[in-house]
N, C-alpha and C positions, 0 to 999 in steps of 0.2 A: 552775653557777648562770647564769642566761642574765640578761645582758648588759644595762642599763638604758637605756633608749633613747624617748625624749622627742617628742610632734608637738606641734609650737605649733601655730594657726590662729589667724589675721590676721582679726580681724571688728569691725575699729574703723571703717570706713570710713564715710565719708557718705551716698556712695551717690547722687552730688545728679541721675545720669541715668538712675539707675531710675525716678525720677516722683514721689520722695515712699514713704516707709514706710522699715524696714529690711528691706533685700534677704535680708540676711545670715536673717531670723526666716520669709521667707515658705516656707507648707507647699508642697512638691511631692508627698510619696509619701501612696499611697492612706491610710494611718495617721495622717496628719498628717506625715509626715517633712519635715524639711527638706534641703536639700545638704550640710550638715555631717552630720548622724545616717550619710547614706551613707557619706562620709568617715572617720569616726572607724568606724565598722562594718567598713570596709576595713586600718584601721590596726591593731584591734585583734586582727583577724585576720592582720594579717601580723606581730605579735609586739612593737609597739609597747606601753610599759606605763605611759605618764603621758598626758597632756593638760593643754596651757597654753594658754587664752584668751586674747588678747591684745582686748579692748573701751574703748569708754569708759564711766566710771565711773556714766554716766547712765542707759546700758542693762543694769545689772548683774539690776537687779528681773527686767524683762524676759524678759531671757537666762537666767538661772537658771529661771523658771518654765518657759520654751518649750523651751529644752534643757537645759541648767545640772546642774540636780538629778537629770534621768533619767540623764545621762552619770556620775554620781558613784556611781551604783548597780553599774557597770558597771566602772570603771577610775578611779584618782588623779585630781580638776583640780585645777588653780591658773588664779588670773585676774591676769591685766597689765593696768596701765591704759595707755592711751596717750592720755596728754592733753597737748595746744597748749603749756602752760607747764611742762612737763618738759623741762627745759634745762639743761647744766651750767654750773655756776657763772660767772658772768660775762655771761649771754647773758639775754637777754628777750625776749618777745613782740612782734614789731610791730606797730605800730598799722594796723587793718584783717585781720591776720591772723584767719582763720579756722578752719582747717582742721588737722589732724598734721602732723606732720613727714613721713609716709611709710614707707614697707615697713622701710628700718634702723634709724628709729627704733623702729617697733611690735618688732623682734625687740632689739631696747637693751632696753626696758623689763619684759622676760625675765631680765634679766642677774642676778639674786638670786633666781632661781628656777630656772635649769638649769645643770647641772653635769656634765651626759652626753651622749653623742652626739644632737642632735636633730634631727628634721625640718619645715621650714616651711610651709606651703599655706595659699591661700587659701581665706576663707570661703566662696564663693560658686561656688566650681569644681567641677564632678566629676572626678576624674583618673581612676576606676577601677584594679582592683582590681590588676595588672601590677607598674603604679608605684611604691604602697606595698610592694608585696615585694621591689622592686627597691634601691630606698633604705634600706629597715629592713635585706636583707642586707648594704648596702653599710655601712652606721653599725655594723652587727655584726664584719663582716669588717675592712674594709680603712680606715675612719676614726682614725686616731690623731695624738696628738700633733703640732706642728707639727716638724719635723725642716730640721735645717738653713736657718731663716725659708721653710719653705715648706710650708701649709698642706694637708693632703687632704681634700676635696669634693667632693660630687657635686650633680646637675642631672639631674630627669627631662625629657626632651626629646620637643617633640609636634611632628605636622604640621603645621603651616601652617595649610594649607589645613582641618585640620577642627578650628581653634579659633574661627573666624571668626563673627560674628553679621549675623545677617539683616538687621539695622533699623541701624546705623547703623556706626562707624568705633570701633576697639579698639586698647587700647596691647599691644604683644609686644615682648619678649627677643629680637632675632633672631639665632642662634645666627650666628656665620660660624668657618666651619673652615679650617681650614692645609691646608696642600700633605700633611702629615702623616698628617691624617685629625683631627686632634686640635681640639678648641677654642679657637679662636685671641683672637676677644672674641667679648662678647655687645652687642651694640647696640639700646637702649633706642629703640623705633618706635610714635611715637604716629600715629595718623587711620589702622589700617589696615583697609580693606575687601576684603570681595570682589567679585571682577570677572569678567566672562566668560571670560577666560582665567586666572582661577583667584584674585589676589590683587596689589596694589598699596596705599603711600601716598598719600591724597588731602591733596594739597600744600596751603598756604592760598591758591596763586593758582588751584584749581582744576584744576594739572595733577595726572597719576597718574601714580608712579614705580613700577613693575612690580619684583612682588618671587616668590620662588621658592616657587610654591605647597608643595610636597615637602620643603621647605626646614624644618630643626629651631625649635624656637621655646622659649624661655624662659616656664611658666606660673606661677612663682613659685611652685614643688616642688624646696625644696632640702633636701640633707644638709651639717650643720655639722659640728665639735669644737664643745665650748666654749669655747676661746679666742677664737674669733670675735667675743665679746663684747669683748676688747679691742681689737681691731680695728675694731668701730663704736663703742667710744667715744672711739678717737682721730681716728675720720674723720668722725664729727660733729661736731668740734668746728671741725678744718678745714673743714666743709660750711657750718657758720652762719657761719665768719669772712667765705664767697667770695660770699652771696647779695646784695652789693649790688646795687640794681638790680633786683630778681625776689623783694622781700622776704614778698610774698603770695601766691605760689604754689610759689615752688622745693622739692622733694622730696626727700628724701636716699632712693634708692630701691636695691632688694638687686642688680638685674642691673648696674647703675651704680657700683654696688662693688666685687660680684665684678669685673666687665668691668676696672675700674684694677687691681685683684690680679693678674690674668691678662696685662697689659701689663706688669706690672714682673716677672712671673716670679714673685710669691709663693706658688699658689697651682697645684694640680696636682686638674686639675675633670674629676672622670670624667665624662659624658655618658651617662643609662640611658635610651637610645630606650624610650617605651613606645608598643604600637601600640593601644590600649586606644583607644575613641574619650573624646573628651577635649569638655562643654559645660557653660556657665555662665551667668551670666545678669551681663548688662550694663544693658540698657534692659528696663522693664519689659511689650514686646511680644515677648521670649525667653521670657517662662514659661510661656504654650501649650508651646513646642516643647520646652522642659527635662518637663515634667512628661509630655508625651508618650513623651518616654526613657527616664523612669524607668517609664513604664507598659511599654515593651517591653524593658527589662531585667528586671522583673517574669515579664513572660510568658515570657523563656526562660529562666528557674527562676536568675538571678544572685542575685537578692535574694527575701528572702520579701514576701509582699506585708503583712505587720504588723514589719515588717523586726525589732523588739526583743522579738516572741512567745514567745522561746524563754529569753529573760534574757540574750542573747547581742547 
């Protein structure tokens, strides 16, 4: 009996540097596809057998009609909501807050819904096809149980240097490795662009802190257990105690998590390099370039060009 094994997609986001609209709904492929269809077409094919949405409850109409419904014809979903006043007991919304809590909360609001090895990715990414076979065999194989408090997970790992966008400055995971070889933290890197020598922080006084084009990078592609879910409900709850100060903006975000798991020792994080080129869409002057990729992964017969023609 093969093995039940779970992809959430993260598609609650705001989105507020796209320009307006939902990034997460807009067409790229010649069918109308969007970046998730791709996704989940990857997933399915690497032996993935559920689907969990994680949206807000406002885009449900929405999402159901533009992809929702067709993916149901295809494979199990479930939808998570992740909205602002989902808080446990004791905590409230600050006034002026706007926004989610971020990546550990969207994968909390999961927590009555997955019970099997599962995979995380964003909505708006392509990781191509490498990744997912990479992580489905790892959630097959070698995920189990926490043993002796210490947790087994994995992390698809990209280059650097070809996650980066054209038009303005991206947040990355930046992987840093041990003397070992091994993953040592993950370090949460907002403003980073590229530069002529490959890649750099643009600091807010203007300087640039030069970072390791080659260098691995967190795209928020990971492999959990389930128990992970208690894990982000016990460090949520420390995350809303510590936000004073930063009450309308702070994020309880998944690299920032794993990253403390990995300093205390809890937590043993394979690392699956994939070389698969890896692009997404941030601002909304990248979807020229995203839908031109997906027209020349078209042309070298990756994908069909009515990608769902076949009921597959």
């Amino acid at each position: 009996m093969m093995k039940s094994t779970t992809l959430v997609i993260m598609a609650a986001g705001i989105g507020s540097r796209f320009g307006g609209g939902i990034k997460q709904l807009t067409s790229f492929g010649p069918s109308g596809e969007i970046i998730m269809d791709y996704s989940i077409h990857d997933a399915i094919e690497a032996g993935f057998n559920k689907i969990v949405f994680v949206i807000r409850k406002s885009m449900l109409s929405d999402f159901r009609q533009i992809i929702g419904d067709r993916i149901e014809k295809l494979i199990p979903v479930s939808y998570a909501f992740q909205e602002l006043n989902d808080l446990p007991e004791g905590f409230t919304v600050p006034e002026g807050r706007v926004k989610p809590w971020g990546t550990g909360q969207a994968i909390l609001c999961c927590r009555d819904l997955i019970h099997e090895p599962f995979a995380v990715i964003n909505a708006d990414d392509y990781y191509g096809k490498d990744a997912f076979r990479k992580v489905h065999e790892f959630l097959v194989k070698s995920a189990q149980e926490r043993k002796d408090g210490i947790y087994t997970f994995c992390m698809a790992g990209f280059v650097l240097k070809n996650t980066l966008s054209e038009h303005g400055g991206v947040t990355r995971g930046i992987c840093r490795m041990g003397a070992d070889g091994a993953l040592a933290e993950i370090v949460e890197t907002r403003n980073v662009v590229r530069t002529k020598d490959g890649a750099a922080v643009l600091n807010e006084d203007g300087t640039m802190t030069a970072l390791d084009p080659d260098g691995l990078v967190s795209m928020n592609f990971w492999g959990f257990t389930p128990e992970f879910m208690e894990e982000l409900e016990r460090g949520f709850k420390d995350f809303l105690s510590n936000i004073e100060g930063n009450e309308l903006k702070a994020e309880y975000l998944l690299p920032t998590i794993v990253d403390g798991m990995l300093k205390e020792k809890r937590v043993d994080l394979s690392v699956l390099q994939s070389d698969d080129r890896w692009f997404g869409v941030t601002y909304k002057e990248d979807v020229p370039y995203v839908k031109e990729a997906f027209s020349q992964l078209i042309k070298q017969g990756v994908y069909a060009e009515n990608l769902y023609a076949d009921g597959t």
